[in-house]
mmCIF file as Biopython writes it, N, C-alpha, C and O atoms, coordinates in Angstrom:
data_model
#
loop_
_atom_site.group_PDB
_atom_site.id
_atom_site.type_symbol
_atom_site.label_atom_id
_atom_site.label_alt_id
_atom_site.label_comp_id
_atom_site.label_asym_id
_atom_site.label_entity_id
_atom_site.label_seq_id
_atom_site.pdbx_PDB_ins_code
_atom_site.Cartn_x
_atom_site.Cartn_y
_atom_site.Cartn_z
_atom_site.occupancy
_atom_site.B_iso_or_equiv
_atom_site.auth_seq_id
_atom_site.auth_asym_id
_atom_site.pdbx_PDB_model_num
ATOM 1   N N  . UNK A ? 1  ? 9.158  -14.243 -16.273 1.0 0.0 1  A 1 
ATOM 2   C CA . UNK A ? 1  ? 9.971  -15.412 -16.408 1.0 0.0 1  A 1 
ATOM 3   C C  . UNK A ? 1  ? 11.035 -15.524 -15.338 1.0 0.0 1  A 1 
ATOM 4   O O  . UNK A ? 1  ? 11.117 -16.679 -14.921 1.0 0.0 1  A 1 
ATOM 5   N N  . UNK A ? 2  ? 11.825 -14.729 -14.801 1.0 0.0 2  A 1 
ATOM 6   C CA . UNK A ? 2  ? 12.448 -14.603 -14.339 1.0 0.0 2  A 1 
ATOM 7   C C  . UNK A ? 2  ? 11.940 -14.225 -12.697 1.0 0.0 2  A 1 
ATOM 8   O O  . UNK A ? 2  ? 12.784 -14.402 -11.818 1.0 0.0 2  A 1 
ATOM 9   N N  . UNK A ? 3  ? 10.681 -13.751 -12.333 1.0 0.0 3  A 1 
ATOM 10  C CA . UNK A ? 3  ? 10.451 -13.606 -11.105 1.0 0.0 3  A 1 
ATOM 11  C C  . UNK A ? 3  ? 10.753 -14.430 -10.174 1.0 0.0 3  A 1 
ATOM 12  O O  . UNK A ? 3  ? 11.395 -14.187 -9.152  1.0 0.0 3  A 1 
ATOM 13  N N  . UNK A ? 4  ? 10.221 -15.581 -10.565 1.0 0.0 4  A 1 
ATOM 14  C CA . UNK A ? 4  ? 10.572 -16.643 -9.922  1.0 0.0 4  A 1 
ATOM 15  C C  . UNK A ? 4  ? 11.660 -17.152 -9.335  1.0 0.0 4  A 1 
ATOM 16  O O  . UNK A ? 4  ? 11.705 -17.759 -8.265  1.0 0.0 4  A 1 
ATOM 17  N N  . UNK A ? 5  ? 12.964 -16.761 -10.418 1.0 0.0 5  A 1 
ATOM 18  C CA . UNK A ? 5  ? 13.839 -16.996 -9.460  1.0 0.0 5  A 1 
ATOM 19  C C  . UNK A ? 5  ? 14.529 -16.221 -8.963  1.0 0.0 5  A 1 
ATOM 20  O O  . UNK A ? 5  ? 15.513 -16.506 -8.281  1.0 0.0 5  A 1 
ATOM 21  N N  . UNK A ? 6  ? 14.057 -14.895 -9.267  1.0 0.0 6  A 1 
ATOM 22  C CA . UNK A ? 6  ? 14.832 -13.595 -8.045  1.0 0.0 6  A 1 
ATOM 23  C C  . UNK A ? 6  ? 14.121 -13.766 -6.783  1.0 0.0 6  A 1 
ATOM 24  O O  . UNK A ? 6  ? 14.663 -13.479 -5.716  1.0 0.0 6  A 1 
ATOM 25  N N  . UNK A ? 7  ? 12.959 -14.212 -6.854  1.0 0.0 7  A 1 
ATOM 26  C CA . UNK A ? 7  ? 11.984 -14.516 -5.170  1.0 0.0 7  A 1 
ATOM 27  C C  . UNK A ? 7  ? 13.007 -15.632 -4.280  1.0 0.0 7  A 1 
ATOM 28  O O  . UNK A ? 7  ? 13.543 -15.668 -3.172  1.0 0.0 7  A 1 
ATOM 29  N N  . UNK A ? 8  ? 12.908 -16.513 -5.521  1.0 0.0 8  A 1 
ATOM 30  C CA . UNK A ? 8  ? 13.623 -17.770 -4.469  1.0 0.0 8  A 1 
ATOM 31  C C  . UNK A ? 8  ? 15.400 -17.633 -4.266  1.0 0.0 8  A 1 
ATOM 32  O O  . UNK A ? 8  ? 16.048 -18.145 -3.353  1.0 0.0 8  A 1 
ATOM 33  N N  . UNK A ? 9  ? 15.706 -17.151 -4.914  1.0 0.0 9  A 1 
ATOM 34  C CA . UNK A ? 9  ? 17.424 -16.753 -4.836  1.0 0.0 9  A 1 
ATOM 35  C C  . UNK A ? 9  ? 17.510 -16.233 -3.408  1.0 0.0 9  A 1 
ATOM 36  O O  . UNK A ? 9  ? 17.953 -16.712 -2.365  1.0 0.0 9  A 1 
ATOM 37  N N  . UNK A ? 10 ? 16.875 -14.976 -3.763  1.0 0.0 10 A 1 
ATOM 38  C CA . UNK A ? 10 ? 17.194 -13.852 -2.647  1.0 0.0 10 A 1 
ATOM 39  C C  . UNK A ? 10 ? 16.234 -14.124 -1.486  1.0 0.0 10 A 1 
ATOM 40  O O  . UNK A ? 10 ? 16.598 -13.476 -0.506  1.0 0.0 10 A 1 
ATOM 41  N N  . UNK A ? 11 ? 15.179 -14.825 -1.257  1.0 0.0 11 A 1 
ATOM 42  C CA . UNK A ? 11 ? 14.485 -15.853 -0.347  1.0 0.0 11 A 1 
ATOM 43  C C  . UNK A ? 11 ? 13.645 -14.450 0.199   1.0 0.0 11 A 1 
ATOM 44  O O  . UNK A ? 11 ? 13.911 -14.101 1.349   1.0 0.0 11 A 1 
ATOM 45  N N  . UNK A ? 12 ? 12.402 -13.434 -0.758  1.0 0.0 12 A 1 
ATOM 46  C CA . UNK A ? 12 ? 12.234 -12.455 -0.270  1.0 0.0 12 A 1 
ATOM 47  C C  . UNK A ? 12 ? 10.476 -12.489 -1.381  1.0 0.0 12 A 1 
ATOM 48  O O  . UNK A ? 12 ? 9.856  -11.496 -1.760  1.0 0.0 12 A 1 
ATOM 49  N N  . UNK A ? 13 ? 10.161 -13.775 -1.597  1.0 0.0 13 A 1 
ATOM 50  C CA . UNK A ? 13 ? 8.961  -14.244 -1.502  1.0 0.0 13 A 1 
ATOM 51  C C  . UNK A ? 13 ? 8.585  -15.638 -2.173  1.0 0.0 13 A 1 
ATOM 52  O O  . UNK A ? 13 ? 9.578  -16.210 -2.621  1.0 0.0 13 A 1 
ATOM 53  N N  . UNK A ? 14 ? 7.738  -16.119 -2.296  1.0 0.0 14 A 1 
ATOM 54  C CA . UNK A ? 14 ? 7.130  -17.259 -2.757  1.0 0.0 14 A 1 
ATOM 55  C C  . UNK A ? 14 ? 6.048  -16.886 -4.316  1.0 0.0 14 A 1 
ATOM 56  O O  . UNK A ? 14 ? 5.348  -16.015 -4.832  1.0 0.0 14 A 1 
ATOM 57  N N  . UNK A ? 15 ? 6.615  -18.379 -4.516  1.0 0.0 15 A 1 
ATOM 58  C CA . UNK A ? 15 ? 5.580  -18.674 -5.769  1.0 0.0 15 A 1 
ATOM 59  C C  . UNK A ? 15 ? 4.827  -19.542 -5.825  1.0 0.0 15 A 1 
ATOM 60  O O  . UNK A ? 15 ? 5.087  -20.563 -5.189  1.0 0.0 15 A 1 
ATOM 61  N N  . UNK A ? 16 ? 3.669  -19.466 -6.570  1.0 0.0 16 A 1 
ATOM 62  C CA . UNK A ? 16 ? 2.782  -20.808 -6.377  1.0 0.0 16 A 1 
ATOM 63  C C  . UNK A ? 16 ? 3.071  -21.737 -8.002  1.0 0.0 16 A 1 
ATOM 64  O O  . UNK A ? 16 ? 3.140  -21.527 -9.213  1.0 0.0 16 A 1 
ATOM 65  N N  . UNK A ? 17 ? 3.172  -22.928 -6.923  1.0 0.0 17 A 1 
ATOM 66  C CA . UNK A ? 17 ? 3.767  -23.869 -8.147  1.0 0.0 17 A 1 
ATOM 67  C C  . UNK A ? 17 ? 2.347  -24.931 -8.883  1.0 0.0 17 A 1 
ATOM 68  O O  . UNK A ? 17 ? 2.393  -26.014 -9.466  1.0 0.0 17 A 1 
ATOM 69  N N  . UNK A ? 18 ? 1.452  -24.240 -8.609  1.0 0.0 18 A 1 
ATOM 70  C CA . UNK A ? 18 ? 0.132  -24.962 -9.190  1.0 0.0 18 A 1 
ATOM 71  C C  . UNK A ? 18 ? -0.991 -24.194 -8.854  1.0 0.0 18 A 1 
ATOM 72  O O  . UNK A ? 18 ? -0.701 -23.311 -8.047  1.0 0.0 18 A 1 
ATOM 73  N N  . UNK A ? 19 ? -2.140 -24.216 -9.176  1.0 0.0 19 A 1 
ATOM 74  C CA . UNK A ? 19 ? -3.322 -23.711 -8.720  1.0 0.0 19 A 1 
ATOM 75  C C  . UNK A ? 19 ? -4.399 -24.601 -7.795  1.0 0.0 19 A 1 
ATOM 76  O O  . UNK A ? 19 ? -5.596 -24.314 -7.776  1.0 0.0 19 A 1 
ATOM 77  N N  . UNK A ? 20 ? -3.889 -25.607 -7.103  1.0 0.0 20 A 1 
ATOM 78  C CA . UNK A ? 20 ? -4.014 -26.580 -6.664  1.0 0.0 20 A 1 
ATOM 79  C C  . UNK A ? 20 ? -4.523 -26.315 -4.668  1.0 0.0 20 A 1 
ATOM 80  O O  . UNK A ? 20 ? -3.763 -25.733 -3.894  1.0 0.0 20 A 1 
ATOM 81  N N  . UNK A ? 21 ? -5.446 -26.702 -4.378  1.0 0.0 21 A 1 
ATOM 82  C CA . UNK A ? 21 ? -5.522 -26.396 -3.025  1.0 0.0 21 A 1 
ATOM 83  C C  . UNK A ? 21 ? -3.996 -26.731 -1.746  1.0 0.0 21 A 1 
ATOM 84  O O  . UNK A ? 21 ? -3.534 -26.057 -0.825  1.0 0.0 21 A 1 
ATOM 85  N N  . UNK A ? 22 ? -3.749 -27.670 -2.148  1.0 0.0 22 A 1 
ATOM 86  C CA . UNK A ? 22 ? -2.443 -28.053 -1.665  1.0 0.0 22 A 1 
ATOM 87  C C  . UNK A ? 22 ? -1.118 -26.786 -1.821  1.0 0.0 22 A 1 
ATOM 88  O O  . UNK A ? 22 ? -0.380 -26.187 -1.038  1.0 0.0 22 A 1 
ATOM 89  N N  . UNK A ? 23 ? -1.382 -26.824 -3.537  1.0 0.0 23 A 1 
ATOM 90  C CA . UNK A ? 23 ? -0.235 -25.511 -3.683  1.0 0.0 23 A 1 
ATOM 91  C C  . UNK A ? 23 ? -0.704 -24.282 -2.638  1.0 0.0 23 A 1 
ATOM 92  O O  . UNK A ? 23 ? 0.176  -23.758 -1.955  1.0 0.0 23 A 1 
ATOM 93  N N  . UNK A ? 24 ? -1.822 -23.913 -2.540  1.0 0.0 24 A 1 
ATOM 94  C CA . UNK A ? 24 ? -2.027 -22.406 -2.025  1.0 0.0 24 A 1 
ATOM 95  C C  . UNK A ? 24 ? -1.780 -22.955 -0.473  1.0 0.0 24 A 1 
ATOM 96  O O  . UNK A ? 24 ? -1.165 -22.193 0.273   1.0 0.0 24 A 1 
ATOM 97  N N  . UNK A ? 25 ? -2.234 -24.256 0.062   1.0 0.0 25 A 1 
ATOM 98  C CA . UNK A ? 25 ? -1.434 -24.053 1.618   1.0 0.0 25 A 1 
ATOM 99  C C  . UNK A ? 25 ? -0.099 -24.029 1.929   1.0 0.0 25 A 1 
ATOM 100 O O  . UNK A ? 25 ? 0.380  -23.662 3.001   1.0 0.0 25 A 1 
ATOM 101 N N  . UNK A ? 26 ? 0.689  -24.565 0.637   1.0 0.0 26 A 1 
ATOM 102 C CA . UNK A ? 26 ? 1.916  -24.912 1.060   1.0 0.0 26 A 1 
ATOM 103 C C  . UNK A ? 26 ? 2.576  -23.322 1.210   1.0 0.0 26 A 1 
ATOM 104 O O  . UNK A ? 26 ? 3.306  -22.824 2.067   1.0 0.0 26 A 1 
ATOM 105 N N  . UNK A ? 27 ? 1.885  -22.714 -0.190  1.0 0.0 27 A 1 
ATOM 106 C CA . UNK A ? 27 ? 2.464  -20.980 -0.007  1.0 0.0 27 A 1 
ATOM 107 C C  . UNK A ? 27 ? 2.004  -20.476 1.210   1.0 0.0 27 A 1 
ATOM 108 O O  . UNK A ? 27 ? 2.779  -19.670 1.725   1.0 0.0 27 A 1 
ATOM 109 N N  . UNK A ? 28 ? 0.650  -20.781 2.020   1.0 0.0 28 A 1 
ATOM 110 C CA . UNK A ? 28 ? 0.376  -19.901 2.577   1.0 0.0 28 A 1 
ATOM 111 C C  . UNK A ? 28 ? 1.470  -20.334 4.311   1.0 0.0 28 A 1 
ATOM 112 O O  . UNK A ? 28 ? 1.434  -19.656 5.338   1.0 0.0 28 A 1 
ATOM 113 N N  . UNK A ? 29 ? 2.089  -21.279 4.150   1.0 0.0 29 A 1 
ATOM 114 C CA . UNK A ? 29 ? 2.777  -22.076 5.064   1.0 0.0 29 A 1 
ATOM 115 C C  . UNK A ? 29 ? 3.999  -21.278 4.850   1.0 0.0 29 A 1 
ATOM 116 O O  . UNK A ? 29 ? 4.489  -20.670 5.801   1.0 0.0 29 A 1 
ATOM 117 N N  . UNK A ? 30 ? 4.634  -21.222 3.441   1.0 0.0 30 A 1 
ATOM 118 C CA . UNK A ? 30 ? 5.857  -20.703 3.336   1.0 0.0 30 A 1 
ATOM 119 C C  . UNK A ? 30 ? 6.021  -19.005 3.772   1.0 0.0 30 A 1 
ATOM 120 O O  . UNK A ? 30 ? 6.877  -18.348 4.363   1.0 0.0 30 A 1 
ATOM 121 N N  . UNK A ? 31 ? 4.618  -18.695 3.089   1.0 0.0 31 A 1 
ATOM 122 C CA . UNK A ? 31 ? 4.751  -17.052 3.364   1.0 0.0 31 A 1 
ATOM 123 C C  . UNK A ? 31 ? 4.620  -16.769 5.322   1.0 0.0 31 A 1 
ATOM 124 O O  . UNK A ? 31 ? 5.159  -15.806 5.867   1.0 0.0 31 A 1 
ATOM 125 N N  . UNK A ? 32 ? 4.121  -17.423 5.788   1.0 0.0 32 A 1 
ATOM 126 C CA . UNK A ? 32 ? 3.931  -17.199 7.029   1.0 0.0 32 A 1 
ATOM 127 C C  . UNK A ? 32 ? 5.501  -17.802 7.834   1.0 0.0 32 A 1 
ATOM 128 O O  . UNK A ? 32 ? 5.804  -17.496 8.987   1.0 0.0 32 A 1 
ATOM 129 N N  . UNK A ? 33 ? 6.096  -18.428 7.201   1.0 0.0 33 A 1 
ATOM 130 C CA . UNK A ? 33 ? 7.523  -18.590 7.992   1.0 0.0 33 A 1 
ATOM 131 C C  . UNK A ? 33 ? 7.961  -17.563 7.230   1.0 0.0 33 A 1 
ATOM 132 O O  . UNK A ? 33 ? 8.627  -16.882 8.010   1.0 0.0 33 A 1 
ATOM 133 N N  . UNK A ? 34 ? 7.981  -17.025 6.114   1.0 0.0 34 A 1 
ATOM 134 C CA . UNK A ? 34 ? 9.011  -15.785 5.788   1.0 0.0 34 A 1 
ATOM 135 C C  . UNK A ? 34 ? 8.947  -14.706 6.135   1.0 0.0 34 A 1 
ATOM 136 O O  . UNK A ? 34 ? 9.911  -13.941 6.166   1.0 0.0 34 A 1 
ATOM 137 N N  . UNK A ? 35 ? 7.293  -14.308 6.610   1.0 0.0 35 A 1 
ATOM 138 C CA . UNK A ? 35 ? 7.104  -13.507 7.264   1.0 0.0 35 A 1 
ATOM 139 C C  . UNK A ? 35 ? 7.653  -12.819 8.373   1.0 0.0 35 A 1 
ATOM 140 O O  . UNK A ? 35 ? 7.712  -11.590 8.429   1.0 0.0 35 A 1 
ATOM 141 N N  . UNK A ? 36 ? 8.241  -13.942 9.667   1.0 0.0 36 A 1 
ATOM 142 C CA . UNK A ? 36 ? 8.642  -14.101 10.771  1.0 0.0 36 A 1 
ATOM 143 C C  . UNK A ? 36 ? 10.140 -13.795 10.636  1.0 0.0 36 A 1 
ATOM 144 O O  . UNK A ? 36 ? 10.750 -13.657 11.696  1.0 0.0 36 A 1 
ATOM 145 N N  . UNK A ? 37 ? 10.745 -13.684 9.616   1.0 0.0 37 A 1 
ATOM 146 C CA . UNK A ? 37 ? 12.252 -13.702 9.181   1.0 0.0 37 A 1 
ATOM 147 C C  . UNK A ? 37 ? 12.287 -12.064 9.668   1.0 0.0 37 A 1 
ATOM 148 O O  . UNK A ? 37 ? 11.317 -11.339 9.450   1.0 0.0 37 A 1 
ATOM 149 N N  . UNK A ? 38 ? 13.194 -11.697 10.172  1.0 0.0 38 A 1 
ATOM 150 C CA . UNK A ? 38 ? 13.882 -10.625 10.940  1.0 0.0 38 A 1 
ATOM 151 C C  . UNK A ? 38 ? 14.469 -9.699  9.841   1.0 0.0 38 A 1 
ATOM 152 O O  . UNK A ? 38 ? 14.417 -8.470  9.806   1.0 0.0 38 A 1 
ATOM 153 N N  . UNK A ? 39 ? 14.995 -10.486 9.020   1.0 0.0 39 A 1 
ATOM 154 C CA . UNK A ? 39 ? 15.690 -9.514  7.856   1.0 0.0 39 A 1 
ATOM 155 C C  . UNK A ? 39 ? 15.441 -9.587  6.337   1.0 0.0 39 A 1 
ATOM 156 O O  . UNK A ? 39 ? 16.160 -9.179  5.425   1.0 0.0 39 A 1 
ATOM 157 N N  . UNK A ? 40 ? 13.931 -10.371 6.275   1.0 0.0 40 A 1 
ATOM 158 C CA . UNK A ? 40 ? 13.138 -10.249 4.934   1.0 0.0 40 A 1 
ATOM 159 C C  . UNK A ? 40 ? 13.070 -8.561  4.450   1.0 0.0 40 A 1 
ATOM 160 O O  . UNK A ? 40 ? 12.944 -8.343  3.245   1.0 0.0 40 A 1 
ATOM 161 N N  . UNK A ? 41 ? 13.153 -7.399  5.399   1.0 0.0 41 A 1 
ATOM 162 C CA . UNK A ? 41 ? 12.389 -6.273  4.927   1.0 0.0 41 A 1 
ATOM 163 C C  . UNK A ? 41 ? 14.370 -5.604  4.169   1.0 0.0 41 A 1 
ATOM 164 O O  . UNK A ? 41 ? 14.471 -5.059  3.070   1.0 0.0 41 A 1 
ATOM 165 N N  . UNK A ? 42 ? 15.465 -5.841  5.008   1.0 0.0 42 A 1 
ATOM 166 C CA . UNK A ? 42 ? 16.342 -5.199  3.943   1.0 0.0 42 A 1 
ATOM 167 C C  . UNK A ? 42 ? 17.012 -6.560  3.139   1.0 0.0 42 A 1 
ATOM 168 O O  . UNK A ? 42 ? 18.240 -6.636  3.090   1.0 0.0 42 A 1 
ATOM 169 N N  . UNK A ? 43 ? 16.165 -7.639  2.506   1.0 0.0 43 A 1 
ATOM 170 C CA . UNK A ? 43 ? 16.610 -8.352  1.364   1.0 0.0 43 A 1 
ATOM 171 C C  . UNK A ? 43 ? 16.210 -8.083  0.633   1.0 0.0 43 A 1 
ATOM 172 O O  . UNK A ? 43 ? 16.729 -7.940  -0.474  1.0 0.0 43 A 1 
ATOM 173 N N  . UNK A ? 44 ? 14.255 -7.751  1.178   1.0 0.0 44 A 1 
ATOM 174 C CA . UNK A ? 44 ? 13.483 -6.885  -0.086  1.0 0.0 44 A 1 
ATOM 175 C C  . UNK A ? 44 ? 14.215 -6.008  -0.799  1.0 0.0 44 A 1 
ATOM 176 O O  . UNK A ? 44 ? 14.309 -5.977  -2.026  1.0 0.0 44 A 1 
ATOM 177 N N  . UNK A ? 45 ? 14.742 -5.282  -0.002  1.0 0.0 45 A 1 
ATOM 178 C CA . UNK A ? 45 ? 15.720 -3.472  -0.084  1.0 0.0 45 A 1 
ATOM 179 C C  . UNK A ? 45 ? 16.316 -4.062  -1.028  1.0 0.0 45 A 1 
ATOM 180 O O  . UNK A ? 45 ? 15.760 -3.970  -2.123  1.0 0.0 45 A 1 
ATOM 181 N N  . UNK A ? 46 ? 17.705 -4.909  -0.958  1.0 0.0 46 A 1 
ATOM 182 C CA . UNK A ? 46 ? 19.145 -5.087  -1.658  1.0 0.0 46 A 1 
ATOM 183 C C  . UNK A ? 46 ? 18.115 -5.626  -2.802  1.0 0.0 46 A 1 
ATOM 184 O O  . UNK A ? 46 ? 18.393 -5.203  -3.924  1.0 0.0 46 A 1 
ATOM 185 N N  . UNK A ? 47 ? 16.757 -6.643  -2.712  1.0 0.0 47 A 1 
ATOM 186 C CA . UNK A ? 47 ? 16.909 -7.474  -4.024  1.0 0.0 47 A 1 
ATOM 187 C C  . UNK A ? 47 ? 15.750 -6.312  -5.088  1.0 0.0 47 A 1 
ATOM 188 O O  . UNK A ? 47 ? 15.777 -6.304  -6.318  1.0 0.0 47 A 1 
ATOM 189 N N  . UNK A ? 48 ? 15.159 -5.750  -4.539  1.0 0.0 48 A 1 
ATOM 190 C CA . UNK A ? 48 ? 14.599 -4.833  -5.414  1.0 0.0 48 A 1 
ATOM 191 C C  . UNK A ? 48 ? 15.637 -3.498  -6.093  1.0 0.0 48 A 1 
ATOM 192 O O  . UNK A ? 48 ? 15.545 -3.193  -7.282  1.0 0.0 48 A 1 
ATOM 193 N N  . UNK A ? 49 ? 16.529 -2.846  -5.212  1.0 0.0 49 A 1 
ATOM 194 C CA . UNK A ? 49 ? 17.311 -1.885  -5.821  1.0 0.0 49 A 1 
ATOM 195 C C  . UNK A ? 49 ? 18.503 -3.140  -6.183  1.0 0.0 49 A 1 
ATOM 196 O O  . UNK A ? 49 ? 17.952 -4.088  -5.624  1.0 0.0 49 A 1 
ATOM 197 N N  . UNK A ? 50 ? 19.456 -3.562  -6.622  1.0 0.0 50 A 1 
ATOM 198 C CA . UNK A ? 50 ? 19.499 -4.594  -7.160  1.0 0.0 50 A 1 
ATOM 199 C C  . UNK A ? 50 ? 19.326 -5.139  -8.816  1.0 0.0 50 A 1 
ATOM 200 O O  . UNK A ? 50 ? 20.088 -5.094  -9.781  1.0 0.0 50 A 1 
ATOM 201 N N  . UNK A ? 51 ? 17.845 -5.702  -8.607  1.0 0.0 51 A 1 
ATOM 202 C CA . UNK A ? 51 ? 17.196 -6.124  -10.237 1.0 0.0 51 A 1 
ATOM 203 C C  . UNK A ? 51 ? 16.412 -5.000  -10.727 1.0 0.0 51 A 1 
ATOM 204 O O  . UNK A ? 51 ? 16.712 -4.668  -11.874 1.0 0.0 51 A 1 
ATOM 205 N N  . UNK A ? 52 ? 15.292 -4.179  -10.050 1.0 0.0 52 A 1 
ATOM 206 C CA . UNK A ? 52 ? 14.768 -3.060  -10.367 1.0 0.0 52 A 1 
ATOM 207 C C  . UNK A ? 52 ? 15.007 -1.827  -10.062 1.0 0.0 52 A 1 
ATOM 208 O O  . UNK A ? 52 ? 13.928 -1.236  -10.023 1.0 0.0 52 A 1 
ATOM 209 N N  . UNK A ? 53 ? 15.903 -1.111  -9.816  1.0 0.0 53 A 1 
ATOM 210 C CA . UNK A ? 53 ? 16.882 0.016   -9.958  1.0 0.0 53 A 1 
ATOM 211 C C  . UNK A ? 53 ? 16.683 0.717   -10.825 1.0 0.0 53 A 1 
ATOM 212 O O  . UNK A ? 53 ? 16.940 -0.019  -11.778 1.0 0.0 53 A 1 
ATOM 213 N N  . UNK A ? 54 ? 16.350 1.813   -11.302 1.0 0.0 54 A 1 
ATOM 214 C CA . UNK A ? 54 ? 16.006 2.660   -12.499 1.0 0.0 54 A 1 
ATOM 215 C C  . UNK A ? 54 ? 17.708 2.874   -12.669 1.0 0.0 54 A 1 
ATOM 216 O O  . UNK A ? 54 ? 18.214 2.521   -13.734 1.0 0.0 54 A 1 
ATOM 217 N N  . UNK A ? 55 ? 18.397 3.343   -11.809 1.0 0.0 55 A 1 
ATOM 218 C CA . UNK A ? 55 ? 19.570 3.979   -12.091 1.0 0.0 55 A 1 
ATOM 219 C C  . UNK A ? 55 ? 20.801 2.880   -12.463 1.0 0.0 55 A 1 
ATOM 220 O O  . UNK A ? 55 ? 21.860 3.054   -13.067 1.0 0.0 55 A 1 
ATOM 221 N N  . UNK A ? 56 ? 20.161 1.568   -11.792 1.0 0.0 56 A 1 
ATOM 222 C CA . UNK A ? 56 ? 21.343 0.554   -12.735 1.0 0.0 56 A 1 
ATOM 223 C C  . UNK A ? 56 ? 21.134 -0.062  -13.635 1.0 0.0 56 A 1 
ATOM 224 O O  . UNK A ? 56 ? 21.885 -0.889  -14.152 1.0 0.0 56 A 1 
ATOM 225 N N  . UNK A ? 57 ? 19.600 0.389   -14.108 1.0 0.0 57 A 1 
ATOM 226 C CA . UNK A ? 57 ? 19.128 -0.127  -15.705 1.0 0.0 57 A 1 
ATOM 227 C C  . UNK A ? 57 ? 19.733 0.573   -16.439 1.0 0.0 57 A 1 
ATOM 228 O O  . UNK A ? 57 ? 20.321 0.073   -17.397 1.0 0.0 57 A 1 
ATOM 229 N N  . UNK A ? 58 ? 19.768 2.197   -16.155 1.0 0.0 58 A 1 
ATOM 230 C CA . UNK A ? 58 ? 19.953 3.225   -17.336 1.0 0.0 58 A 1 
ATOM 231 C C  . UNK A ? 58 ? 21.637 2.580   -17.694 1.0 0.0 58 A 1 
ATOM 232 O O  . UNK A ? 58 ? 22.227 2.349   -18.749 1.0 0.0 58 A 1 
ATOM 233 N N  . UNK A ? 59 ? 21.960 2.462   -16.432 1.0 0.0 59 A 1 
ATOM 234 C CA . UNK A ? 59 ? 23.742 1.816   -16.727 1.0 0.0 59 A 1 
ATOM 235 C C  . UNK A ? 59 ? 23.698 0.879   -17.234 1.0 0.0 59 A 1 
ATOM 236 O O  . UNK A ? 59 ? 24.826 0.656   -17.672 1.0 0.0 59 A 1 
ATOM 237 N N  . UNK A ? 60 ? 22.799 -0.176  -17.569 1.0 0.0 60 A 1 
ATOM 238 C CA . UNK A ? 60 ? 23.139 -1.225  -18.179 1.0 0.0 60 A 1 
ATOM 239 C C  . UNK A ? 60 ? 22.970 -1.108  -19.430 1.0 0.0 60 A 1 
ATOM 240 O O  . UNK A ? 60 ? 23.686 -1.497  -20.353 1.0 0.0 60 A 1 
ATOM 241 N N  . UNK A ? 61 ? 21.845 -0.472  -19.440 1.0 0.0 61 A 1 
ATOM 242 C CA . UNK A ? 61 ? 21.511 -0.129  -21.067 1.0 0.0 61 A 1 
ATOM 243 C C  . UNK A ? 61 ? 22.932 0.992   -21.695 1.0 0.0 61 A 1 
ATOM 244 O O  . UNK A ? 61 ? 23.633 0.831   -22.694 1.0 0.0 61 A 1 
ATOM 245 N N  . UNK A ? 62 ? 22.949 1.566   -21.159 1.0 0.0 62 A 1 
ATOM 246 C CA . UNK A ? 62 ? 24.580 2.824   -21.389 1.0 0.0 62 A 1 
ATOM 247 C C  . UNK A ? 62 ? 25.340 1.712   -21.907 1.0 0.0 62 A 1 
ATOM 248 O O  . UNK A ? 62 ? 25.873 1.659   -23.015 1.0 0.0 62 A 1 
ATOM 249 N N  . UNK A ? 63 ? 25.342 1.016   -21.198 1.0 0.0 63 A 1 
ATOM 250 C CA . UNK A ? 63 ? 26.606 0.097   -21.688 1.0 0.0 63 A 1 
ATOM 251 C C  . UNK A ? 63 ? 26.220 -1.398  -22.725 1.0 0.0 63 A 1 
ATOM 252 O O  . UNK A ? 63 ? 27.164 -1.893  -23.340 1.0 0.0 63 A 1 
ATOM 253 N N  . UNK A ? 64 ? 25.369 -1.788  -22.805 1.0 0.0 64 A 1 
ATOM 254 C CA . UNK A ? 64 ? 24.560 -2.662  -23.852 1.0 0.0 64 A 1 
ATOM 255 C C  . UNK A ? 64 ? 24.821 -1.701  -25.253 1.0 0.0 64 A 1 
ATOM 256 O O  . UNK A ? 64 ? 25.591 -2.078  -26.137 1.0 0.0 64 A 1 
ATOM 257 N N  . UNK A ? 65 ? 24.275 -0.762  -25.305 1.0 0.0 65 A 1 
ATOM 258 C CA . UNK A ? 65 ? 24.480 0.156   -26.582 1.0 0.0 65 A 1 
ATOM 259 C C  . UNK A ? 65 ? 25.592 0.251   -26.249 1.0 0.0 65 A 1 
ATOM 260 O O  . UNK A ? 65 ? 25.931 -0.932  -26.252 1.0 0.0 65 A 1 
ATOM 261 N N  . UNK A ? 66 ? 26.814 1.052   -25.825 1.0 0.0 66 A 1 
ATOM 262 C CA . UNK A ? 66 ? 27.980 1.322   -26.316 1.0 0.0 66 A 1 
ATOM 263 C C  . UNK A ? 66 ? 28.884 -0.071  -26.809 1.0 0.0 66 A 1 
ATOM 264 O O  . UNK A ? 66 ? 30.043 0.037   -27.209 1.0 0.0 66 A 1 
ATOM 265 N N  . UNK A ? 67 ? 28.316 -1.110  -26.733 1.0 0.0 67 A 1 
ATOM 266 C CA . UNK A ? 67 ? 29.203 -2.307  -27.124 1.0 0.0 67 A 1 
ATOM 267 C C  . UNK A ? 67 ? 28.384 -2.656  -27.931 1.0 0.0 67 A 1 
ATOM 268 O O  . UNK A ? 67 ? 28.602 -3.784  -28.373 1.0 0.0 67 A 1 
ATOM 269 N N  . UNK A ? 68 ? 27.300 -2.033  -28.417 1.0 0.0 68 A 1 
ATOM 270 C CA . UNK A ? 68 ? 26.643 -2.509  -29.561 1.0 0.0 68 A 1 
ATOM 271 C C  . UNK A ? 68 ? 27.203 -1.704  -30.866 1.0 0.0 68 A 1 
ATOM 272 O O  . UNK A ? 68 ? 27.219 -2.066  -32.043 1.0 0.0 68 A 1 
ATOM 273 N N  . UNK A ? 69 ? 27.620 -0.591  -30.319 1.0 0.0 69 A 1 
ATOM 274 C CA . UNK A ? 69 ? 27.943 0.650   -31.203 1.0 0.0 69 A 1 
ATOM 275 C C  . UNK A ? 69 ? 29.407 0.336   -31.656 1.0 0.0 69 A 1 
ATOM 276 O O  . UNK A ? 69 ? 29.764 0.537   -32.817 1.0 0.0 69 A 1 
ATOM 277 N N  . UNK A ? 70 ? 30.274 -0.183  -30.656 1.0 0.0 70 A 1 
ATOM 278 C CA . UNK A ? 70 ? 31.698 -0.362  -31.243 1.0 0.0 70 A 1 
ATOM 279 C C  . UNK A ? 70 ? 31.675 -1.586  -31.586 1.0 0.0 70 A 1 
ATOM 280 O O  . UNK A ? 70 ? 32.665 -2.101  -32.106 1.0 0.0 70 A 1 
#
């Protein structure tokens, strides 16, 4: 649910908005200019450690339960 808009936020991939021949050129248009982007590979970095982080889940959850608990 949410993929979608961590791709397009952090501008570090595309989604296809139909199954539509049109949709797959327009992605294959978008992915090939993002490709060319100079600093797609450390947005990947920041937006994957970031949202998928093992070590800032465990912290979030640490702290989800302790305010569940008090």
């Amino acid at each position: 649910g949410d993929v979608d808009d961590v791709l397009q936020s952090s501008q570090t991939g595309i989604c296809l908005q139909s199954f539509s021949p049109e949709a797959f050129t327009e992605a294959h248009r978008q992915m090939c200019d993002l490709l060319q982007d100079q600093e797609l590979a450390g947005r990947c970095r920041q937006t994957a450690e970031k949202y998928f982080s093992l070590e800032q889940g465990v912290a979030d959850y640490q702290r989800i339960y302790r305010e569940l608990i008090s």
